[in-house]
C-alpha positions, 0 to 999 in steps of 0.5 A, spaced: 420 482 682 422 486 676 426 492 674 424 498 669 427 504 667 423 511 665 427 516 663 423 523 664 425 527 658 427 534 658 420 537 656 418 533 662 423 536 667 422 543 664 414 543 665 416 541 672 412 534 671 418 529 676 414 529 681 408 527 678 412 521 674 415 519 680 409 519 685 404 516 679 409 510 679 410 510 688 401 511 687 401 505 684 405 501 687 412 501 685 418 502 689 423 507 686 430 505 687 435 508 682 434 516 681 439 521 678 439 527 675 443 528 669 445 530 661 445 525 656 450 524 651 450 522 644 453 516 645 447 514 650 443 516 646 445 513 640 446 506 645 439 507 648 436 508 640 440 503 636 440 502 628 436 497 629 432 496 622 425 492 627 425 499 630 426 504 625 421 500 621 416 500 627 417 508 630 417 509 622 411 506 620 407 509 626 409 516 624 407 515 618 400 513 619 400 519 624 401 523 618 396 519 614 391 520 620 392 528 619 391 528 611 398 529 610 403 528 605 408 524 609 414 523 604 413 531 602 413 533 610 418 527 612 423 527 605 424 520 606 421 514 601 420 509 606 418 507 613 426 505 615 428 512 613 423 515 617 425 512 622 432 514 622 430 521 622 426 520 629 432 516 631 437 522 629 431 527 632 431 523 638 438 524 639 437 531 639 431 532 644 435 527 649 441 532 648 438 539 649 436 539 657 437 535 663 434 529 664 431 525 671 434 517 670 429 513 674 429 505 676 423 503 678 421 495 682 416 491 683 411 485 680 411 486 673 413 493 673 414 494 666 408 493 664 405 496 669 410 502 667 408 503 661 400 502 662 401 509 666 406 512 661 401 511 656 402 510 649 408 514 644 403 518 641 400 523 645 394 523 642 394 516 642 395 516 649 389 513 655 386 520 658 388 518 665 396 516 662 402 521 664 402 522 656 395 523 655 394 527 662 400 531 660 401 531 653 399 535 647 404 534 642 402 532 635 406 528 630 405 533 624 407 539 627 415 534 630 415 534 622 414 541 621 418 543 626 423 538 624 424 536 632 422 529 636 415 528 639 415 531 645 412 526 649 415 527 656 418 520 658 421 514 657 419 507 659 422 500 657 418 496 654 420 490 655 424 486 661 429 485 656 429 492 653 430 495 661 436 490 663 439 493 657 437 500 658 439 500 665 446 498 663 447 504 658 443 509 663 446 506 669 452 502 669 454 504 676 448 501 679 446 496 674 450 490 679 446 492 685 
């Protein structure tokens, strides 16, 4: 039995998409066990988004080649030189996004839930994202136009992608459940 963490974000509680993220989980098999309504702080956000230089790199790298798929100039639309600061400035913007609305904080159990979790989430990037995944059921948010906006890629939810990402997740975003 395994435990994950799915966060849906503020754009998903605004389009009224809990209930298609919760029973798309239950659907497939797994058991919700942890639930909360709640508004994100920086500090949790700056916790569950570390500075870590993997995923700045990672998150930076993939943006770019978002940008370069659409033909755009990414270190003019981005002003960054490299995909570590490109990553920084999501991390920043992802602080913002989680910050600015009501978020739903779900634990979510059973036989290899995380990648089951994250096979139904579908890929970061909506465009990228399966058709029948949340994101690429539910998504239409481009890369190119978080950029030109200079907000986060609205994507609708978070999932933890591996069992020790959840663990340490769940930690942040549900400390007074996490020993239970």
């Amino acid at each position: 039995m395994e435990t994950t963490l799915v966060i849906v974000k503020p754009d998903g509680v605004a389009r009224g998409l809990v209930g298609t993220v919760i029973g798309r989980l239950e659907r497939a098999g797994l058991r919700l066990v942890g639930l909360r309504l709640a508004r994100a702080t920086r500090e949790q956000v700056l916790a569950h988004y570390t500075d870590d230089p993997e995923w700045l790199e990672n998150a930076g790298s993939r943006a770019i080649a978002a940008l370069r798929d659409d033909g755009v100039d990414w270190r003019a639309l981005t002003g960054c030189q490299s995909a570590s600061d490109v990553g920084r400035l999501i991390r920043m913007r992802l602080v913002d996004y989680l910050c600015e609305g009501p978020i739903v904080v779900l634990q979510v159990a059973g036989p290899s839930a995380v990648g089951r979790t994250r096979r139904i989430v579908g890929a970061t990037l909506p465009l990228r994202a399966e058709a029948g995944s949340l994101r690429g059921g539910h998504c239409a948010d481009v890369v190119t136009a978080s950029f030109r906006e200079k907000r986060a890629l609205w994507n609708i939810v978070h999932a933890s992608g591996d069992a020790a990402e959840a663990r340490r997740e769940i930690g942040i975003w549900c400390a007074d459940t996490a020993s239970r």
